[in-house]
C-alpha positions in Angstrom: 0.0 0.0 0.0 1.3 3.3 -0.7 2.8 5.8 1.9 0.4 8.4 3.2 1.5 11.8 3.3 0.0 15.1 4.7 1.5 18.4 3.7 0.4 21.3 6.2 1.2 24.9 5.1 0.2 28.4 4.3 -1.1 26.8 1.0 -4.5 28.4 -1.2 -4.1 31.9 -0.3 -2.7 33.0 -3.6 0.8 33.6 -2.5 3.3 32.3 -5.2 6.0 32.5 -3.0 4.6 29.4 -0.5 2.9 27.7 -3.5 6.6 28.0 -4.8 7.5 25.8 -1.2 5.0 23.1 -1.7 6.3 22.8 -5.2 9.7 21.5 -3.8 8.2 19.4 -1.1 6.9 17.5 -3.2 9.4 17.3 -5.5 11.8 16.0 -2.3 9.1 13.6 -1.8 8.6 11.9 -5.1 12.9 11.7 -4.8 12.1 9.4 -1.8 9.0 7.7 -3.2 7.8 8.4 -6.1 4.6 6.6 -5.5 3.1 7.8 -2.2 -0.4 9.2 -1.6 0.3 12.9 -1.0 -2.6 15.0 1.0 -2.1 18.9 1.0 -4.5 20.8 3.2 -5.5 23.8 1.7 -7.4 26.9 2.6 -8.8 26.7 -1.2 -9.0 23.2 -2.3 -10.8 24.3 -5.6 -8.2 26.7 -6.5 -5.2 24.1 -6.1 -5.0 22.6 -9.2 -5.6 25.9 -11.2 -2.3 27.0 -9.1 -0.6 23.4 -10.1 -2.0 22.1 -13.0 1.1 19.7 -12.7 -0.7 17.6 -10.2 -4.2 17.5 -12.0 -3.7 13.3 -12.8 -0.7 11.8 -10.2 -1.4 11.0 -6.9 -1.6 14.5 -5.3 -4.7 15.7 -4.2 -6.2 18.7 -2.6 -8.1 18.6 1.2 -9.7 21.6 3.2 -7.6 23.2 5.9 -9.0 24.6 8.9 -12.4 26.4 9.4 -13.9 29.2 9.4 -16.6 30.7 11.6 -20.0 30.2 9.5 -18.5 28.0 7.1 -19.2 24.5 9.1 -23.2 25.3 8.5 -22.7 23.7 4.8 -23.3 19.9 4.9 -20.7 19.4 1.7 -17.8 21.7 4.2 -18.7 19.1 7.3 -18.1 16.4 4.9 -14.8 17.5 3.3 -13.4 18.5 6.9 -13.8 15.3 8.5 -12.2 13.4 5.2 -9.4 15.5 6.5 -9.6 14.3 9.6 -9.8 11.0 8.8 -6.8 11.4 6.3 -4.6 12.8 9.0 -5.6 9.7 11.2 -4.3 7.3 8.5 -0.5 9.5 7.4 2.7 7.4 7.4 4.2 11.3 7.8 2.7 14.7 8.6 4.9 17.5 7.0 4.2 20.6 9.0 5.5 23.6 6.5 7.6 24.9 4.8 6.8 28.9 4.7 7.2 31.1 8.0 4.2 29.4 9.4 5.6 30.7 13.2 5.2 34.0 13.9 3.4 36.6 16.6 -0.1 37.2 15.2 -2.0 34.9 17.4 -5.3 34.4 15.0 -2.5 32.9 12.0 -0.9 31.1 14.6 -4.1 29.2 15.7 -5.2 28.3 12.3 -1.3 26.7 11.3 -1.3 25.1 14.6 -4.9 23.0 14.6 -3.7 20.6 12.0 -0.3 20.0 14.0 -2.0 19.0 16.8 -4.6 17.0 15.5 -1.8 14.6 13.8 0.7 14.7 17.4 -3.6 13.7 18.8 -3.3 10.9 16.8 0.0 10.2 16.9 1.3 9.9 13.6 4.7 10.8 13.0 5.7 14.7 12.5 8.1 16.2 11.0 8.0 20.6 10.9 9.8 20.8 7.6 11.8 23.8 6.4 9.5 26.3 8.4 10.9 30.2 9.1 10.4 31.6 12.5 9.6 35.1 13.5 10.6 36.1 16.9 8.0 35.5 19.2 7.4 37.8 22.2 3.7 36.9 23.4 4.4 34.8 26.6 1.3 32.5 26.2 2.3 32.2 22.4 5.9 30.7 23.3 4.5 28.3 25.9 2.2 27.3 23.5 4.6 26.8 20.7 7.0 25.3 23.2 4.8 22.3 24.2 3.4 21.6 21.2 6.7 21.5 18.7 8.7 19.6 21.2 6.3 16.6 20.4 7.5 16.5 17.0 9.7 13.8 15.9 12.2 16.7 14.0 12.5 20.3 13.7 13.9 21.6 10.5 13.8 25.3 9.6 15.5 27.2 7.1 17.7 29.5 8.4 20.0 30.5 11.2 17.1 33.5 12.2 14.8 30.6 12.5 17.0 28.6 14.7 17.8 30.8 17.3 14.0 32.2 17.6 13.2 28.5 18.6 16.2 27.9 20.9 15.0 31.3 22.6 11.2 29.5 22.8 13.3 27.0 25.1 13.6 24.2 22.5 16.6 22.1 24.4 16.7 19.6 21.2 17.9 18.9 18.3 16.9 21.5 15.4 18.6 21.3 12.1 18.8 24.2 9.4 18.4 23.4 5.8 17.8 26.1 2.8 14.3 25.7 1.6 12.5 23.3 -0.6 12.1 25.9 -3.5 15.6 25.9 -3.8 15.4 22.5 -5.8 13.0 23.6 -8.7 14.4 23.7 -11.9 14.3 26.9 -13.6 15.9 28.2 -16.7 19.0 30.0 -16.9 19.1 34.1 -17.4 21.0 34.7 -21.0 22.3 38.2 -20.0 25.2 40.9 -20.0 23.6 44.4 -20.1 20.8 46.0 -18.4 17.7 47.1 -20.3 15.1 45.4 -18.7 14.8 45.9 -14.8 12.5 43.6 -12.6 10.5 44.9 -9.7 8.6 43.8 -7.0 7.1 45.5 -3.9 4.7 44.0 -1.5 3.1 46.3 1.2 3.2 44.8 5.0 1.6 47.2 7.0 -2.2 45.4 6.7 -0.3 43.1 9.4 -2.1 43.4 12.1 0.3 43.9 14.8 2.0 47.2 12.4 1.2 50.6 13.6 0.9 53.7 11.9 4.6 54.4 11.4 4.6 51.5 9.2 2.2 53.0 6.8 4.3 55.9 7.1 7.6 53.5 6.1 5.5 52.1 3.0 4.5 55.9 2.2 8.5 56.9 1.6 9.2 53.5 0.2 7.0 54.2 -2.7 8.4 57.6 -3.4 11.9 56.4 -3.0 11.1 53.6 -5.1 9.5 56.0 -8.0 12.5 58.4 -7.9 15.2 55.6 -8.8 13.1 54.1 -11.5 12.8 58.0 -12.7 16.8 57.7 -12.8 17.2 54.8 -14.4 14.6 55.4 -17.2 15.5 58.7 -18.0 19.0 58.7 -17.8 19.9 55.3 -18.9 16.7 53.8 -21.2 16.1 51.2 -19.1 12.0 49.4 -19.3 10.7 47.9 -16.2 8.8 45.1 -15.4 6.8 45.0 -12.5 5.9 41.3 -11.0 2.6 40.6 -8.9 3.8 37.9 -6.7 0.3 38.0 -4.6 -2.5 40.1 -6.8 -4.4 41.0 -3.4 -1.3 43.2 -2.3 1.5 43.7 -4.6 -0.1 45.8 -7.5 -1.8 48.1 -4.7 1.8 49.3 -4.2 2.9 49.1 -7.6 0.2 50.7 -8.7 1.2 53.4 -6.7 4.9 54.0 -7.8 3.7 53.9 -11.3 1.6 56.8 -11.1 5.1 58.6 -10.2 6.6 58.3 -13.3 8.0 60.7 -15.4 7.2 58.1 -18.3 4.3 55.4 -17.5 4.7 54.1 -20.6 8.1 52.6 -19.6 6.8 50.6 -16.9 4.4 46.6 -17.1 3.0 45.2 -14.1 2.5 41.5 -14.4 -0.5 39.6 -13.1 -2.5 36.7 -13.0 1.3 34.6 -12.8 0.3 31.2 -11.0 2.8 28.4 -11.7 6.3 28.3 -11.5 6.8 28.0 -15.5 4.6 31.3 -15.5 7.0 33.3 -13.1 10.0 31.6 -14.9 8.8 33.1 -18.1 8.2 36.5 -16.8 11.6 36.5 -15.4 13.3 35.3 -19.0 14.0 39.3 -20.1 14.7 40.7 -17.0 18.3 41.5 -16.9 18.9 43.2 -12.9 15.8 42.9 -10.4 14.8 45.1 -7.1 12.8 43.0 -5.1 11.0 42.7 -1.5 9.4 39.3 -1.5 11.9 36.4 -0.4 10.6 33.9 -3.4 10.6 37.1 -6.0 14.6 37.0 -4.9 14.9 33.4 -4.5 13.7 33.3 -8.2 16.2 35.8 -9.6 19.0 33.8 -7.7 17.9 30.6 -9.0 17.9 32.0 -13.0 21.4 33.7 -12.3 19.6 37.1 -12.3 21.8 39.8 -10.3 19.2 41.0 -7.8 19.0 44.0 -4.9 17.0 43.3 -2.4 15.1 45.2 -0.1 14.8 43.7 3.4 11.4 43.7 5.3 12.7 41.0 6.8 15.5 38.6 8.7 14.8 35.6 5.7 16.0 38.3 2.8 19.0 39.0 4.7 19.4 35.4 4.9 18.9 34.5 1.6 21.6 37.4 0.4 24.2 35.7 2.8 23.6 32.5 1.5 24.5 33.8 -2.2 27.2 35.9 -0.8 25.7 39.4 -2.1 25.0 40.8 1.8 26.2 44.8 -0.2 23.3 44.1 -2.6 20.8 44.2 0.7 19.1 46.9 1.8 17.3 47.4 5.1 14.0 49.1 5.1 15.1 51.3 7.8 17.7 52.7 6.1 16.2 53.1 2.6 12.9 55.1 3.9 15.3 57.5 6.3 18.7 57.7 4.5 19.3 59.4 1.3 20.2 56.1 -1.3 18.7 56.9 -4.2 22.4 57.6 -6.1 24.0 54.7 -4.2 21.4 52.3 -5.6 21.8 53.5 -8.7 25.4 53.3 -8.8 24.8 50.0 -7.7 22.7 49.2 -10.7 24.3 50.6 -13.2 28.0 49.8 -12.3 27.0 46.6 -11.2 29.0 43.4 -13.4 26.0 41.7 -14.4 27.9 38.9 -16.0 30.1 38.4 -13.1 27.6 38.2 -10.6 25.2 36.2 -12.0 28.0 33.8 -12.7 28.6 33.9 -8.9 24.8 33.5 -8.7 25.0 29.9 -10.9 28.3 29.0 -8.9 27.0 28.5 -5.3 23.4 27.4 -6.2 24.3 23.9 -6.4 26.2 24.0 -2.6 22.9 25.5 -1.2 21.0 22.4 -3.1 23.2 19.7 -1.6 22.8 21.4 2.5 19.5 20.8 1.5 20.2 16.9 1.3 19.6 16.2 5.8 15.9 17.1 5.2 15.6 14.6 2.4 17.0 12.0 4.4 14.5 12.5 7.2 11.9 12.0 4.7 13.9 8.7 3.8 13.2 7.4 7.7 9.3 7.4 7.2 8.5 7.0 3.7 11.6 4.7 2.0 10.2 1.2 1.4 13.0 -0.4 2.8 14.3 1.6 5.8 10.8 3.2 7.1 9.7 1.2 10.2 6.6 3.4 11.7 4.3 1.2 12.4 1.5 3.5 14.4 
């Protein structure tokens, strides 16, 4: 009988960067065992295979995730939840992640955690896989978070960030660090050498619900600072940009914005409706230097050989531009929306040795792919043929 596996994540909510995630989880998965059941809860089951068309006749299939208030009146929800249920009852291996399914706001953090639970409930074997972790600072959140992943069976996460948030939870156990699944997808290489095409993409964060005013405020001189580099770089130096949607609900609000501060519109294409990863890795094919904030709009450019400048919101984009070696190419948010950069970026961009560093780019990809290697080898333990020996 074939393996039974559950994959629990941030997964339907039209973020490419964490459909990105599952993308190479199951990829790692088929490279143990390429015929096991695979279950992925999703918050939109009848989206999933519009998102991964891929999956739409192999043994990947689409169950709800979570509840929400209201929705449990429908007979057809009731029924689809509890298939869930059962499904979790019966897994050789829950996967809890990848994505930064750990962080502060407590409503997010309930709706990740229920599934987790349910399976440690029934006892099946868990493995957090790949997951980022925000720094926690709600007391009843960390003993909560505390309890519950100690029970697992491993703790991966995918980064040093990550690792010390949980040791600072008061995890006294193992807790490896692997760079994340999306790492393995194959994408095309960039064909490049001179910049005439320059990628963009800008997510807002202030609808967060723990960000006050001053973040608004943060997003408000990001935009303008954003608008009077692009003004540079088209006017002076010719260059078209291409603007890419990474999450339609949010990024073109902002996009939208720094478009209508430009001295020539008609320079500037924002990109939307991109679902799969062959959609985003033909948007990227003419894109010759890319500004990003989202960590998978990075993560992309990296993986094509793209040189890339990033703009931090957060401790995973430094990360990631450590991991590459280009830490000068990253930009904290603080700085950019209080210091005076627009020259230096530009510099940056324009002086930049697009050849060189996208060879650099292509040169330590396949170290970060092989680091990757201890997760697959936990997924060996449960779901190898020969070397699994769960037995419930």
């Amino acid at each position: 009988m074939p393996k039974q596996v559950i994959i629990s994540g941030s997964y339907g909510l039209g973020n490419f960067g964490d459909e990105f995630i599952l993308e190479g989880i199951i990829q790692d998965i088929r490279e143990v065992n390429g015929l096991a059941d695979i279950r992925v809860l999703t918050w939109q089951p009848d989206r999933f295979y519009s998102d991964h068309p891929v999956y739409l006749s192999s043994r990947v299939k689409a169950m709800q995730n979570y509840f929400y208030s209201g929705q449990l009146k429908t007979i057809n929800f009731v029924f689809e939840f509890l298939k869930t249920v059962i499904a979790i009852k019966r897994a050789d291996l829950f996967l809890w992640g990848g994505g930064g399914l750990v962080q502060e706001e407590s409503i997010w953090l309930k709706r990740y955690l229920w599934s987790l639970k349910l399976a440690l409930f029934f006892k099946r074997p868990v493995v957090v896989y790949e997951i980022g972790v925000s720094q926690i600072r709600l007391i009843k959140n960390q003993r909560k978070l505390k309890c519950i992943l100690n029970k697992a069976e491993h703790l991966i996460v995918r980064d040093d960030h990550s690792k010390i948030n949980l040791i600072n939870l008061g995890l006294n156990r193992e807790i490896q660090v692997c760079p994340g699944p999306s790492l393995s997808i194959t994408v095309t290489k960039h064909q490049g050498g001179s910049l005439k095409t320059l990628g963009l993409n800008l997510r807002p964060w202030f609808d967060r619900l723990f960000h006050q005013d001053e973040e608004r405020i943060k997003m408000t001189k990001l935009i303008s600072l954003m608008a009077e580099v692009l003004n540079h770089l088209i006017d002076r130096h010719g260059v078209t940009v291409k603007a890419l949607s990474f999450e339609d609900k949010k990024d073109p609000e902002v996009l939208n914005q720094v478009l209508a501060r430009l001295n020539q519109p008609q320079k500037f294409t924002l990109v939307t409706g991109l679902k799969t990863v062959e959609d985003f890795d033909l948007a990227y094919q003419n894109i010759d230097f890319f500004i990003g904030m989202r960590y998978h709009s990075l993560i992309m450019a990296g993986k094509k050989g793209i040189p890339f400048l990033a703009l931090a919101y957060s401790s995973k984009v430094f990360s990631w531009c450590q991991l590459v070696n280009l830490p000068q190419y990253c930009y904290s948010l603080d700085k950019v929306v209080t210091t005076d950069l627009i020259e230096d970026i530009e510099k940056k961009i324009i002086n930049a040795d697009l050849i060189k560093i996208s060879q650099q780019l292509v040169k330590v990809l396949p170290d970060l792919i092989s680091q990757r290697q201890p997760a697959k080898d936990v997924l060996m333990k449960y779901l190898d043929e020969k070397t699994s020996n769960f037995n419930g």
